[in-house]
N, C-alpha and C positions, 0 to 999 in steps of 0.2 A: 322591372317596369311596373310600375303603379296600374290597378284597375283604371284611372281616369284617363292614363297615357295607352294603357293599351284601346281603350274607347277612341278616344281622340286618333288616333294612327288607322282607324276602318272607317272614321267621318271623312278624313281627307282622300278616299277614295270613292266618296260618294259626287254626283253631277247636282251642284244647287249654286247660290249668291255665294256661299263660305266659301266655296272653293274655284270658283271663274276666275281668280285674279282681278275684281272687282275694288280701286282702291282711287276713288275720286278726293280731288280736297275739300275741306270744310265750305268753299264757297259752292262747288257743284254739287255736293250733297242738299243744301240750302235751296240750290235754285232745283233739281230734280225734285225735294219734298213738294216743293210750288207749284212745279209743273204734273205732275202728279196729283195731287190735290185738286188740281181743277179739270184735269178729264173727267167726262162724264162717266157715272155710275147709276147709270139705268140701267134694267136688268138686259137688255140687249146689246151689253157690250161683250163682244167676242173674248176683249182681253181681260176684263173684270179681276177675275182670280189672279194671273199676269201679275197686274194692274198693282194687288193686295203684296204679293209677295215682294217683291220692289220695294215697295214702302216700308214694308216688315223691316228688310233688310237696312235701309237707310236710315229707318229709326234706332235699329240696333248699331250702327256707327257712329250716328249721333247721339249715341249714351242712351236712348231711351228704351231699354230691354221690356220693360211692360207693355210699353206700346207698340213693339216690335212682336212681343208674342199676340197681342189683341190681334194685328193686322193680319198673321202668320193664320191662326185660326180663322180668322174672318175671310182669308183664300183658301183654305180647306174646305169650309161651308159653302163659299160660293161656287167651287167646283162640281159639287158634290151637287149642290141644286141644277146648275149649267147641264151639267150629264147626267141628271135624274137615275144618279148612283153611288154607291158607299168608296166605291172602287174605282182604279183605271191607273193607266200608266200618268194621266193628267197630273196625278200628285205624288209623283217620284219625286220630282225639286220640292213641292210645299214641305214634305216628309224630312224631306233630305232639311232643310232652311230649322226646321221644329226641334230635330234631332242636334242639331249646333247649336241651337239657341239655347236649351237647355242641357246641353254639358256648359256652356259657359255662366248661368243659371246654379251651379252648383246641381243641379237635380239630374243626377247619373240613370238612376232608373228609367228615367223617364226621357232622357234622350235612348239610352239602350231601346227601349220598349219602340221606340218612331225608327231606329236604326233596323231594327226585327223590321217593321214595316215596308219600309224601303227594299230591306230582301226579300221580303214575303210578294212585291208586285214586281223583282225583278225576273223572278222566278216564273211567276205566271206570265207577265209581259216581257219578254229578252226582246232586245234589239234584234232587227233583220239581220240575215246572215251576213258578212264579216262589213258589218256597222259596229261603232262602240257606243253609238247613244238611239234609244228608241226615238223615234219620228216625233212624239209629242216632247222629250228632253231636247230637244235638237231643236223645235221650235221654238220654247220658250228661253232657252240659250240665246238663242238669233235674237228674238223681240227684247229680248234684256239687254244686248251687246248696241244692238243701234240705239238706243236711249242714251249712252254716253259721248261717243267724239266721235267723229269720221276713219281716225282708223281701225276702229273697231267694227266701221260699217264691209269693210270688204268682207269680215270675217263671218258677220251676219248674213251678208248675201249666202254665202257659201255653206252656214249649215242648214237654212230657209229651201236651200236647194235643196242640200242630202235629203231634209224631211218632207218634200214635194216629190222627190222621186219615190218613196218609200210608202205615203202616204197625197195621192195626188187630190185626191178628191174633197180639200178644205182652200175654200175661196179666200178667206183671212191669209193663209199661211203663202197662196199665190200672189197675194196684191201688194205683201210685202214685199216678196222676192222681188215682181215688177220695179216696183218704187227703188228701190235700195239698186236694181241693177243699172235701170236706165239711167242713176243721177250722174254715173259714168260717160255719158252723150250728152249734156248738159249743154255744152258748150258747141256740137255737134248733132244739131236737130235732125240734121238730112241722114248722117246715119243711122242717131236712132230711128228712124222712117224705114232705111234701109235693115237694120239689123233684129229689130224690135216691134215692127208692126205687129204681129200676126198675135204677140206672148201678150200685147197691149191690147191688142182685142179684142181675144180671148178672157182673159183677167177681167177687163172692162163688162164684159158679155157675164160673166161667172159673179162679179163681185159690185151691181151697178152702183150702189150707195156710197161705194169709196169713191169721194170727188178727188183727188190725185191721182190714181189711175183714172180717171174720163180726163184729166186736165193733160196725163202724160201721151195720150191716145190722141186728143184731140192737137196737141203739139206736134207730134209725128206725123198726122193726116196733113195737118198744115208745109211740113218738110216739102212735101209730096204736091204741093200747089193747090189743095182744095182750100176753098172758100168757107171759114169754122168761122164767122164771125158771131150768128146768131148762136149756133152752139154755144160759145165762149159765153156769151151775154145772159144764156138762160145758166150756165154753169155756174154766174156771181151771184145769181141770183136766188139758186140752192145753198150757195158759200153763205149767206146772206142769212141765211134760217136758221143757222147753226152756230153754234161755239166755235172757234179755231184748235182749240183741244178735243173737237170730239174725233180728231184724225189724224194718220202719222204723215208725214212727209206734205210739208206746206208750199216747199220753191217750185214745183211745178205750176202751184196757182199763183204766185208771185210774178212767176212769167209773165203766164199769160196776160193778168194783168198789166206788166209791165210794155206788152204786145199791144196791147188794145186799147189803150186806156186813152189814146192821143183820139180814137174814132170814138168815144162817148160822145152823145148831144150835148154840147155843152149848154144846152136850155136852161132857165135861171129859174124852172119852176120848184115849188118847194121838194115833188116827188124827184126830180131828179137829183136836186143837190143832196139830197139822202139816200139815194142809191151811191152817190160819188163817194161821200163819206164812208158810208159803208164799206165800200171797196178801201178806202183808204186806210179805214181800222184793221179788213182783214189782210194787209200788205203790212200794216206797222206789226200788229199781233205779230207775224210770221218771221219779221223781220225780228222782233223782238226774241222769239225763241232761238233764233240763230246765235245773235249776239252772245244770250244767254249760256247756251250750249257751247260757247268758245269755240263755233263755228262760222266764221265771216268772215268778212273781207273790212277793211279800212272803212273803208265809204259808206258801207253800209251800216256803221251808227248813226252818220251825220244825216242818213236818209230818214233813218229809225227817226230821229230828233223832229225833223221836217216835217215828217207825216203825223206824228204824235200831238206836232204843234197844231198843224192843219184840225187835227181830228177834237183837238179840244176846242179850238178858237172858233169852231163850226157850231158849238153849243150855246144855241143864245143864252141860256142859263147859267155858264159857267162862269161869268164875272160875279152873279149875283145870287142863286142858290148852287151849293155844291153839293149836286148830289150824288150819291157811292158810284153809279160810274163815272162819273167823271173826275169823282178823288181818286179813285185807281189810277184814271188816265194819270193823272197827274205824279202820283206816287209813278208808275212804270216809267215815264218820262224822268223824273230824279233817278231813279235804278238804273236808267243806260246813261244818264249827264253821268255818274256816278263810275262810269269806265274810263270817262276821258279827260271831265273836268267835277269837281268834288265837289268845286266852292259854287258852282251853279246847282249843284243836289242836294245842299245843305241848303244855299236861300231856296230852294221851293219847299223843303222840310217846314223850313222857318214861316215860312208866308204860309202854308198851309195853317199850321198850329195857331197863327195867330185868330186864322178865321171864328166866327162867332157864332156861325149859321151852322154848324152841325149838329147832325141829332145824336144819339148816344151808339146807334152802329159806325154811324160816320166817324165819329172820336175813336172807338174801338179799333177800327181798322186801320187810321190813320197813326196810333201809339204803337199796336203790332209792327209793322214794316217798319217804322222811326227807330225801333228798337234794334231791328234785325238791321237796318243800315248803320246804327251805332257799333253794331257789334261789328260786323264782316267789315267793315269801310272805314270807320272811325278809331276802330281798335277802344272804343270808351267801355266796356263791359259794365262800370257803374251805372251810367248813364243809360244802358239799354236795360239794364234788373229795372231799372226805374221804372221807364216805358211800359215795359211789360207787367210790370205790379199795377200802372194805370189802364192797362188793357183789361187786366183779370179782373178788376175792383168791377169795370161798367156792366151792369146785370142783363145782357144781351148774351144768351146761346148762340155762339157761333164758332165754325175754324178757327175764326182770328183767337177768339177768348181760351179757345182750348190750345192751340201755340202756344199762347202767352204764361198759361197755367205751363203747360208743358216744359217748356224752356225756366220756369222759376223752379220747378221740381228738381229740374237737373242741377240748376244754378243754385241751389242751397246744398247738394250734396257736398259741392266743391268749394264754396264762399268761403272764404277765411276770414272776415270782417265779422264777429262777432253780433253788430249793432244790425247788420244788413240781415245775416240768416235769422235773427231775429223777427224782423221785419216780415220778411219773407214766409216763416215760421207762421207766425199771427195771420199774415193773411190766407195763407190756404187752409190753415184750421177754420178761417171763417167759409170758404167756398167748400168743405168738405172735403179735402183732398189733403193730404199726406205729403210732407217735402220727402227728400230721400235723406237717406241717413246720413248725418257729417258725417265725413273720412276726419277721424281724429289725430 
C-alpha cells in the first residue's frame, strides 16, 4: 500500500463534508452555492464558519479546488475569531475538510500535517463518554444534514439533540433542534401545543432573535385558543427588517402568514399596500426556497408564480425602469417557470435581455443566471461560456462577475473547442486571472 493510500484509509475515519455521505446533484449543488451565498455574513452570525465550510465543500464538487481551499481557510479564521482562539474542538470538521482537500491537491504533507491536527484536538477534546462525536462535531453535522432534503432532517433533529444534551447551554444549537422537531406537528398544531409548548418557550426565552422559533411558539399558544393576532402582526413586521436568508426554517412564518393574512386592513393606503407586499415577498422568498430544496408540494409553485407575479406587478417601476430588485424578482420567477414550464422561463430570459434600461450591474447579473439557466436547463453549455464571458467582460466587482470568472476557469480546463478556450484564454489574461490547465 502506497504512502497516499495508507493517508487516505485514516482520512476516511476522520468526521467532516468528505466523509458524511454528502452526494447532491449538479442542480442542488448550484442552488445550495446561491443559497449560501446570500445568507448573511456579518460578524454576528453564529453559523459563519458553518456557513464557510459548506461552501468550501460544494466548491470542491463543483470542480473549483482553489476556491474550495480559499473558503476552507476563511472558516478556520472565522472560527478562530468567533472563539477568540487558536484552538477548540470547533475545527475538528474545518481540519478534517483541509486534510482531504489537500490529499486530493496532491500535497501529501500537508494534508498529513491537518490530519496530525485533527488528532492533536481529539486527544485534548474526546467525545463524552460513550458518544462517538464531540457535542460541537455533532452540531455542525446536524446544521450541515438539514441544508440538504427532508430526510436528512430527521437525522439532524437527532444529533442537534445528542449535542444539546451534552452541551446544553448554546441557544443556536436549541432553536434548531426546536425547529427541525416541531415541523413533525405541522399539520397538527394542537399537539404541537400539547407536546412542545414548554421546549417552544423556553428556546423562544433563550434565543429571542430567531423569528421561527417566536413564529413556532406563537403557533402552539394559538393551538391552545389565545388571541396572537397582534403578536403575529408585530412578528411580520421584524420579518420585514430583514433578509429571508438571514434564518433557518421559513414555513412556520409562512403559516402564520397564511393564518392571518385574510384579517389585514385591507386599507388602500400606500403604507399598507407595502406592508402586504412585503409579506407577500416574504411568503414567495420561503416559498422559493422550498421549491428549490426539492421540498414541496405541487401547488406550491403555482403559489410561488402567483405571489412572485403579485410582488413585481406591485412595482410601479417595473414596467418602465428595471431596477436589481426587481430583475432578481424577475430572474427568480423564470427559475421556478423553469420547473414546470421552460418556454415561459426562456421568454422572460428573452424579454428581459432585450431591455435597454439597464445599467452595467443590471446586465452583469442578468448574463450570470442566463448562463447558469443555459447550462442546468437548456443543456446549451456553448451558449452559457458565452453568457458568462459577458458577465466577466462588464467592469463591476461583484458575486455575479466572480461566478462568471469562476465557472469560465473551470470551463477552459475542460473545453475542447480549440477557438472557444482560446477565447476564454484572452479574456482572463485580460482580468488577471489564470484558466486552469487543459486536460490534453
Amino acid at each position: 500500500m502506497s504512502s497516499t493510500q495508507t493517508l487516505e484509509s485514516k482520512l476516511k475515519a476522520l468526521q467532516c463534508h468528505f466523509t458524511w455521505d454528502l452526494e447532491p446533484n449538479m442542480s442542488k449543488l448550484a442552488y445550495l452555492s446561491g443559497t449560501l451565498e446570500d445568507i448573511s455574513t456579518d460578524e454576528g452570525n453564529f453559523w459563519l464558519g458553518h456557513i464557510y465550510n459548506l461552501q468550501g465543500f460544494i466548491q470542491y464538487k463543483l470542480g473549483s479546488t482553489e476556491e474550495a481551499l480559499k473558503l476552507f481557510n476563511k472558516a478556520t479564521e472565522t472560527f478562530q475569531e468567533m472563539k477568540n482562539t487558536d484552538e477548540g474542538p470547533w475545527l475538528m470538521v474545518n481540519f478534517g475538510n483541509l486534510a482531504w482537500l489537500h490529499l486530493h491537491l496532491g500535497t501529501d504533507e500537508k494534508s498529513q500535517d491537518y490530519l496530525s491536527k485533527v488528532d492533536a484536538l481529539m486527544r485534548k477534546y474526546p467525545p463524552p463518554p460513550e458518544e462517538e462525536l464531540h457535542p460541537e462535531v455533532c452540531a455542525e453535522k446536524a446544521w450541515t444534514l438539514m441544508k440538504f432534503d427532508k430526510e436528512k432532517k430527521l437525522q439532524a433533529a437527532e444529533l442537534f439533540k445528542k449535542a444539546i444534551q451534552k452541551q446544553p447551554d448554546t441557544p443556536e444549537w436549541q432553536s434548531n433542534y426546536v425547529i427541525l422537531s416541531a415541523e413533525a406537528f405541522k399539520d397538527d398544531l394542537k399537539k404541537l401545543y400539547a407536546e412542545r409548548l414548554e421546549m417552544l418557550r423556553s428556546a423562544s426565552k433563550q434565543d429571542p432573535d430567531n423569528l421561527c422559533v417566536a413564529a413556532l411558539y406563537l403557533e402552539a399558544r394559538a393551538a391552545k385558543g389565545e388571541h396572537i393576532q397582534d403578536e403575529a402582526r408585530s412578528l411580520a413586521e421584524k420579518l420585514k427588517e430583514r433578509p429571508a436568508s438571514s434564518y433557518n426554517g421559513i414555513n412556520p412564518l409562512l403559516r402564520l402568514y397564511r393564518k392571518f393574512k385574510s384579517e389585514v386592513n385591507a386599507d388602500e393606503t400606500s403604507e399598507e399596500a407595502q406592508r402586504q407586499t412585503q409579506s407577500k415577498r416574504s411568503a414567495a422568498e420561503g416559498l422559493t426556497k422550498k421549491i428549490f430544496s426539492n421540498n414541496y408540494q405541487p401547488d406550491e409553485i403555482n403559489e410561488a408564480i402567483r405571489l412572485w407575479k403579485e410582488v413585481i406587478g406591485a412595482d410601479p417601476k417595473s414596467k418602465f425602469d428595471l431596477q436589481e430588485k426587481t430583475l432578481e424578482d424577475q430572474i427568480t420567477l423564470a427559475s421556478i417557470y423553469a420547473k414546470v414550464e421552460k418556454e415561459k422561463a426562456d421568454q422572460i430570459y428573452e424579454e428581459l435581455l432585450k431591455r435597454e434600461d439597464l445599467d452595467p450591474a443590471g446586465k452583469q447579473i442578468l448574463y450570470n443566471r442566463y448562463a447558469k439557466h443555459l447550462y442546468f436547463i437548456s443543456n446549451d453549455s456553448r451558449r452559457s461560456t458565452e453568457f458568462h464571458m459577458k458577465a466577466a467582460e462588464i467592469p463591476e466587482e461583484s458575486r455575479y462577475r466572480q461566478s462568471s470568472i469562476m465557472e469560465l476557469k473551470k470551463t477552459s480546463g475542460r473545453n475542447k473547442d480549440p477557438e472557444m478556450y482560446r477565447r476564454i484564454k484572452e479574456l482572463l489574461a485580460r482580468l488577471g486571472n489564470q484558466p486552469e490547465t487543459q486536460n490534453q
